[in-house]
C-alpha positions, 0 to 999 in steps of 0.5 A: 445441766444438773447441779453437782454443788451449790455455794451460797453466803459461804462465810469462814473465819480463824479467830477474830479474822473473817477470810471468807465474806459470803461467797456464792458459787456453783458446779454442775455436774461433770464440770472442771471449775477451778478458783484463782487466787493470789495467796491468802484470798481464801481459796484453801479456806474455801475448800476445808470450809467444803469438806468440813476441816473449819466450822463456817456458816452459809450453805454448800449443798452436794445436790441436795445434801448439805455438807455445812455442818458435817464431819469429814468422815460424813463429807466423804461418804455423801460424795466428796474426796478432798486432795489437800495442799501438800499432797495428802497422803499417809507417808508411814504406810506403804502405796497400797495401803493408802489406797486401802485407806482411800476406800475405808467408807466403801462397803461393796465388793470393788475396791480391788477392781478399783486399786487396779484400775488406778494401778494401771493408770499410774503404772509408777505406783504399781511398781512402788506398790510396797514403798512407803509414800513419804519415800516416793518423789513429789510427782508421786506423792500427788498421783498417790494422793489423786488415786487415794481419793478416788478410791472412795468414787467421790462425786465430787473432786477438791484439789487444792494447789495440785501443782505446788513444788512440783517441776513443770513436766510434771505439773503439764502431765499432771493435769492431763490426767485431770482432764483425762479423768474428766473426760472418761469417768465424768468426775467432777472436779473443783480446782484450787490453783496459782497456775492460772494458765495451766488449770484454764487450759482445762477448765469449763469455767472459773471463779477468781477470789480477791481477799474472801470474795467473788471478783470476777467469773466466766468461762474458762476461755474468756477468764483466759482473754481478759485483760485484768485476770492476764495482767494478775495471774497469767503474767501478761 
């Protein structure tokens, strides 16, 4: 398969404190990969080392561009959007002007196509298309959030504890649509999630980070049939 991004000897700290000691990972192209983690392993620190948000050391290669190095605003542009925990939306601005705002790296004659498009997938934000975003429910937040980075076509997907504080008929229709997503546009998606089982459910594969290293990897299925990895985030 062709590989979408490349992670090796990824090294981040804050301060004097090391959270990342030189993990090596990777995503090919059209993949749902997800990384587990109890809180504090360095899962969202893996993220914004990605997209750019931290200074780190060590190579993340987006096909064959480095993104060590770049602003985020260059991130974007060479191909990857970045849904942060808590969110990530612009709260003072209306529904659709986030999205506009998603699109701000765009130069073509698309981004009212576009806005469409994930109208009709999240028909909710179309009906509060003029509401502010901070005034929408949780659940609305996030597929506001998923839309806003998509309008700039990432190649690549960071999604970093989609399911937090939301209810769990939510959080089930939530990834459906992450999967769906996959499945009909081919994005490639990279999952930073505590609900182990739910983010497995539709991963190829997974990574499992215990105090900023690689403890265990696999495909999803047999991450899923694992006595350890069940014990310490499937609650069995």
């Amino acid at each position: 398969m062709t590989r979408m991004l490349d992670v090796s000897g990824l090294k981040a700290s804050y301060g004097p404190v090391q959270v990342l000691h030189g993990i090596d990972f990777h995503v090919d192209e059209g993949e749902t990969v997800v990384i587990l983690g109890a809180n504090g392993a360095g899962k969202t620190t893996t993220l914004r080392a990605i997209s750019g948000m931290i200074d780190t050391s060590g190579s993340a290669r987006l096909r064959d561009g480095e993104l060590i190095g770049k602003n985020p605003s260059d991130v974007v542009r060479l191909g990857v959007a970045h849904v942060p925990q808590g969110r990530g939306t612009f709260p003072e601005l209306t529904v659709e002007d986030n999205l506009d705002v998603g699109a701000y790296t765009r130069k073509d004659n698309d981004v009212d196509a576009d806005k469409k498009k994930w109208f009709e997938t999240y028909p909710v934000l179309y009906d509060r298309r003029n509401q502010t975003a901070g005034s929408l429910s949780g659940g609305e937040q996030q597929m506001l959030a998923v839309a806003r980075a998509l309008m700039a076509r990432p190649q690549l997907l960071l999604l970093d504890e989609p399911s937090l504080g939301l209810a769990p008929i939510i959080v089930s229709d939530l990834f459906e649509r992450f999967s769906t997503l996959n499945d009909e546009s081919g994005t490639t998606l990279l999952i930073v999630e505590q609900n182990a089982q739910l983010a497995l459910s539709i991963a190829d594969r997974g990574y499992v980070l215990e105090s900023g290293e690689i403890s265990a990897q696999g495909p999803a299925k047999d991450l899923l049939n694992d006595d350890s990895i069940r014990k310490a985030y499937l609650g069995v």
